[in-house]
C-alpha positions as CSV (number, residue, x, y, z in Angstrom):
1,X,75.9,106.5,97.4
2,X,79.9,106.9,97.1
3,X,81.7,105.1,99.7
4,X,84.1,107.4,101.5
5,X,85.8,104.4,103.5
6,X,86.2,101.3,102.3
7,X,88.1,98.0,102.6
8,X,91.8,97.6,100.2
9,X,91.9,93.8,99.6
10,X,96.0,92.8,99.1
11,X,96.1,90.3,96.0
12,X,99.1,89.0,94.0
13,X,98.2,90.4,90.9
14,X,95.2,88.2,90.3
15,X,92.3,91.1,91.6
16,X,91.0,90.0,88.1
17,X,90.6,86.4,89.3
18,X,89.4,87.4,93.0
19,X,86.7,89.6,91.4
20,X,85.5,86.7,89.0
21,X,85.9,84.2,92.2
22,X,83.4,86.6,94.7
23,X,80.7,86.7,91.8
24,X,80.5,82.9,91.7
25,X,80.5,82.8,95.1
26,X,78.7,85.6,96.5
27,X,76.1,86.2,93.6
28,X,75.8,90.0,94.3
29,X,78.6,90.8,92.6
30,X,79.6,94.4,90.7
31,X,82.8,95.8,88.9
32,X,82.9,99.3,89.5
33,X,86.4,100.6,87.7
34,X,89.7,98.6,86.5
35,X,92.8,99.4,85.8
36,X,96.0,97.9,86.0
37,X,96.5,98.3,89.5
38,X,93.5,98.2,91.4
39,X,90.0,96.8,90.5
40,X,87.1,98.3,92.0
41,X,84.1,96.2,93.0
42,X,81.4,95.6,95.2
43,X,79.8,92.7,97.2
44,X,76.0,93.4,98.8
45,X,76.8,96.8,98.0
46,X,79.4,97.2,99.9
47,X,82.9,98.9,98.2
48,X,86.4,96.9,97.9
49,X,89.6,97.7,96.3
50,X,91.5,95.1,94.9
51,X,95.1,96.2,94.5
52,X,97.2,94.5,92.5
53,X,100.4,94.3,94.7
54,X,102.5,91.5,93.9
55,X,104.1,89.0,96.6
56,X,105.2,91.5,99.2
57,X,102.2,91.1,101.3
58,X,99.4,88.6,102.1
59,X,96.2,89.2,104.0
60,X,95.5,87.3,107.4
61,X,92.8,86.9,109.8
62,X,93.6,89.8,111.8
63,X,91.5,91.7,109.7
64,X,88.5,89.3,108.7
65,X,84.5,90.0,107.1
66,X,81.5,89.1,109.0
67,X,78.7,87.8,106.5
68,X,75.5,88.6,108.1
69,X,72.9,86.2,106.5
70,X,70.0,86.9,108.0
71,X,68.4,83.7,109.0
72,X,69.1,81.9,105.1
73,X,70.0,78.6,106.0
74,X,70.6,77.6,102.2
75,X,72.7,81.2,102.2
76,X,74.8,80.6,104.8
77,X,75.7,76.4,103.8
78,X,76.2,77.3,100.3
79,X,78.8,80.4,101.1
80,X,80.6,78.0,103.8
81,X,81.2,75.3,101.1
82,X,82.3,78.0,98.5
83,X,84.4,79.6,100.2
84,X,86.3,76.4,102.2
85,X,86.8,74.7,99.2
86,X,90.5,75.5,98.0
87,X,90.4,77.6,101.8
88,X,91.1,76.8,104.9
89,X,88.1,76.3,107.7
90,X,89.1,78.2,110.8
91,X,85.8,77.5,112.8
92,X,83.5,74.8,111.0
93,X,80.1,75.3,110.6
94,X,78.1,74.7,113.8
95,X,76.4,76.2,116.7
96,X,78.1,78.4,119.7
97,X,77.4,79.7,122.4
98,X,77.2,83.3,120.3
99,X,74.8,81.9,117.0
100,X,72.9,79.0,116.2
101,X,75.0,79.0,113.3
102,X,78.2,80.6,112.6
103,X,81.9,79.8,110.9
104,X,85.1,81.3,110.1
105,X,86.6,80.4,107.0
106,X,89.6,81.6,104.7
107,X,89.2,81.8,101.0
108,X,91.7,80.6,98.4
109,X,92.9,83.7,98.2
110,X,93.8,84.0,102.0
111,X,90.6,86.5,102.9
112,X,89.2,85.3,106.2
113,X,84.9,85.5,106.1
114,X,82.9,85.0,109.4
115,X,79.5,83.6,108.5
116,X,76.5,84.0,111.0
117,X,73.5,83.0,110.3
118,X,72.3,85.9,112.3
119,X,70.5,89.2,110.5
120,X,72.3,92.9,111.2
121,X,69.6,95.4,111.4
122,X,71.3,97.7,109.3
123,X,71.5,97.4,104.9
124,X,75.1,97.0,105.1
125,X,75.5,92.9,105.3
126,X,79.1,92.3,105.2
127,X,81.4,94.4,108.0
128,X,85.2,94.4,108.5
129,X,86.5,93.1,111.8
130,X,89.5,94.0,113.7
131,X,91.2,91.3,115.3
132,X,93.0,92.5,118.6
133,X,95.8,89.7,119.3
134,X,98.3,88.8,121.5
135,X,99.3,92.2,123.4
136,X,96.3,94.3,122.4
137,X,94.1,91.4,123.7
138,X,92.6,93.6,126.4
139,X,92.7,97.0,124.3
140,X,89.0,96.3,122.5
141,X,87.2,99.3,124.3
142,X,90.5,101.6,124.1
143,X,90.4,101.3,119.9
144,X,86.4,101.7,120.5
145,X,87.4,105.6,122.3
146,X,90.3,106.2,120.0
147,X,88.4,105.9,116.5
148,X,85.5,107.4,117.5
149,X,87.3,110.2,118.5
150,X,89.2,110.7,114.7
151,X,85.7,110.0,113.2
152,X,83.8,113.2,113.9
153,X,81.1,111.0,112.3
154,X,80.9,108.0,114.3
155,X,78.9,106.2,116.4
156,X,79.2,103.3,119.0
157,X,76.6,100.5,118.6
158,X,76.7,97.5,121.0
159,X,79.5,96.1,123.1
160,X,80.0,93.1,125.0
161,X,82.1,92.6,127.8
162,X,84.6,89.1,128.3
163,X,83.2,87.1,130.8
164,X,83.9,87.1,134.5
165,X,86.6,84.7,135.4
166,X,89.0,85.4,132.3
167,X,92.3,86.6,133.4
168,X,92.0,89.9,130.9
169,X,91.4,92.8,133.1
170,X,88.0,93.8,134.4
171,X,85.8,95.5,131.9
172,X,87.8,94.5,128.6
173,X,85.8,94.2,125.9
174,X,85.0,90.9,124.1
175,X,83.3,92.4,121.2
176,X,81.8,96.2,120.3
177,X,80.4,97.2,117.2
178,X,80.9,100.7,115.9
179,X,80.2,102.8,112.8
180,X,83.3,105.3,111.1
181,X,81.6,107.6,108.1
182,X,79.6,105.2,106.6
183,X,81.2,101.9,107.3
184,X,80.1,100.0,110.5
185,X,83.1,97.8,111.6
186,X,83.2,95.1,114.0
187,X,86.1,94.8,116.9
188,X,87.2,91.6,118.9
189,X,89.6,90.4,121.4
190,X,91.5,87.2,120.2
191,X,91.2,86.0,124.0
192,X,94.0,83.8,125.7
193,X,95.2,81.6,123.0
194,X,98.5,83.1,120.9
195,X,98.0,84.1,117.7
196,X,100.5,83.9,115.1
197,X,99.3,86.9,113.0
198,X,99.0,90.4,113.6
199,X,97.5,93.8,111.0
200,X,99.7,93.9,108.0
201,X,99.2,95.9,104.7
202,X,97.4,92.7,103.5
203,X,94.3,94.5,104.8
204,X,94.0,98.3,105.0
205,X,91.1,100.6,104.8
206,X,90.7,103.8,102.2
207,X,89.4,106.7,103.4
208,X,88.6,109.5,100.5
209,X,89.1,112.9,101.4
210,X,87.7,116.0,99.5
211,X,90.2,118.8,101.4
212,X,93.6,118.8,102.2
213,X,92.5,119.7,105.4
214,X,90.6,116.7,106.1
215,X,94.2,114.8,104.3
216,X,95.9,116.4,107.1
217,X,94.0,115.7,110.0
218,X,93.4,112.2,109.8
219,X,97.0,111.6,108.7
220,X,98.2,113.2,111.3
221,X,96.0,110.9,114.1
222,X,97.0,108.1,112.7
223,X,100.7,108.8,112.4
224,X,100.7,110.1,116.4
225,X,102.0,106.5,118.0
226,X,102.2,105.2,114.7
227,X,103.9,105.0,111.2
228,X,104.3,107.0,107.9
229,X,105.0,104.9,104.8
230,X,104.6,106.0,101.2
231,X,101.7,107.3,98.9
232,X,98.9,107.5,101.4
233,X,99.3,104.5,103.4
234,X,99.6,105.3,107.0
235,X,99.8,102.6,110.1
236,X,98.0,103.4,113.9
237,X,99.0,103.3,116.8
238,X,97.4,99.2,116.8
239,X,98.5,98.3,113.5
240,X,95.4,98.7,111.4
241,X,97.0,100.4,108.2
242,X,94.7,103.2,106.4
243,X,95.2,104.6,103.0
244,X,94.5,108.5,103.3
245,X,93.9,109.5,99.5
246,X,91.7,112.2,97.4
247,X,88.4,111.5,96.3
248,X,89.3,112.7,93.1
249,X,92.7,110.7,92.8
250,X,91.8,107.9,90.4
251,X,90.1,110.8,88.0
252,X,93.6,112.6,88.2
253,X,95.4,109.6,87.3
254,X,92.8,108.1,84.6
255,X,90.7,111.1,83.2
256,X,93.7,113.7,82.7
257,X,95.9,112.5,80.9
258,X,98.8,112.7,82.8
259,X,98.5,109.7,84.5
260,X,102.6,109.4,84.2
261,X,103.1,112.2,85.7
262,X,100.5,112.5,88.4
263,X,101.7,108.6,89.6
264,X,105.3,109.8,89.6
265,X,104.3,112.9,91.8
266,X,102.4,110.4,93.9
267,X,105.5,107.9,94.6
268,X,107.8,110.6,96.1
269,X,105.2,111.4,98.7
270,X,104.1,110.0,102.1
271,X,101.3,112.4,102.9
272,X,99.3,113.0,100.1
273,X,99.7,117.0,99.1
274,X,96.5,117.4,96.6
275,X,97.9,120.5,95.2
276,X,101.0,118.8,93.8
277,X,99.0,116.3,92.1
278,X,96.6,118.4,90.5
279,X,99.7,120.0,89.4
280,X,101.4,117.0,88.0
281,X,97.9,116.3,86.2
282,X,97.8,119.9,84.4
């Protein structure tokens, strides 16, 4: 099944190496598409881009990826020791008060991975999580509303509250999860402590459109109470950064021979306009 939104992975020009890294690693590994600035692949079936864009950003744990494991205690021991070593270990392997077994770890290439030993009753095993920080501590359930409300397809799952006796307000959200298109996604508050990170271009998310009309409209959401940049890539009102593309943009730039052309159209916009590619590609 095409993925329609998916996860852009930030990498100093080594997507190549990443790619190679996540098969040892994860086992369930496929390439999908290459070229020289993004590399298509997929872990457990689920669809990352692995863009190929030099020093000026670097991924952080504002944007992390649970690793549902589903009650493999050799699966979940083996990823924490692949991917600490060379990493960093945020939350060592152990129990809490949330899973019997659970850890959040950052890879070598500075991609944050929350392993529970826990099973998701849904095929899709690893899901993005949103990290709300700081300021937007509190603002869990108010991202909750405002997606689902872009998404016409969308759909809440399960929420849990923070605990009485936290100073956040009452009803904040600790934790919801929530499905956009075909991509469940998991939201958290990052609680009292201060956090020295934030959302950065490091992580974004791709959404493929097949109309200008569905270009438009989600552009323009995200943009309201938050921030045009160039060639698709969009920031929200919290942040999170979104690349709003074509579906059939990689076939404009590989398959008709006017890549040049088609890329050169592409760098003088912010908003995608599909007409002026498929223009630049005839």
């Amino acid at each position: 099944m095409n993925k329609t939104i998916y996860p852009c992975l930030w990498f100093n020009n080594n997507a190549r190496e990443a790619a190679g890294y996540y098969k040892d690693v994860f086992e369930d590994v496929n390439i999908l598409s290459e070229n020289q600035l993004v590399l298509m692949f997929e872990i457990y079936g689920v669809k990352f881009m692995g863009l190929n864009g030099g020093e000026m950003f670097r991924p952080n744990p504002a944007v992390s990826y649970f690793v549902y494991c589903g009650g493999d205690d050799a699966k979940i021991e083996r990823l924490y020791a692949s991917l600490s070593k060379d990493g960093r270990v945020m939350m060592p392997l152990e129990k809490y008060d949330w899973s019997a077994k659970y850890a959040w770890v950052e890879d070598r290439f500075g991609i944050s991975w929350q392993l529970d030993i826990d099973a998701i009753n849904n095929p899709q095993k690893i899901v993005p999580a949103l990290l709300f920080a700081n300021d937007k501590r509190a603002k869990v359930g108010e991202a909750l509303s405002y997606y689902t409300s872009i998404f016409d397809d969308s759909r809440h799952i399960i929420s849990f509250p923070i605990p009485s006796g936290s100073s956040m307000p009452d009803g904040a959200l600790m934790f919801t999860q929530f499905r956009l298109k075909d991509l469940i996604f998991n939201a958290l508050s990052g609680g009292e402590p201060v956090h020295e990170f934030d959302f950065c271009e490091g992580n974004s998310f791709v959404i493929e459109c097949e109309t200008q009309k569905e270009i438009d409209h989600y552009w323009s959401r995200f943009a309201e109470e938050g921030m045009e940049s160039m060639c698709g890539w969009v920031r929200d009102k919290y942040g999170v950064w979104w690349q709003v593309i074509p579906s059939m943009l990689e076939s404009l730039i590989v398959n008709s021979g006017k890549g040049q052309q088609v890329g050169q159209a592409l760098r003088q916009m912010k908003k995608i306009e599909l007409d002026v590619l498929i223009n630049a590609a005839q």
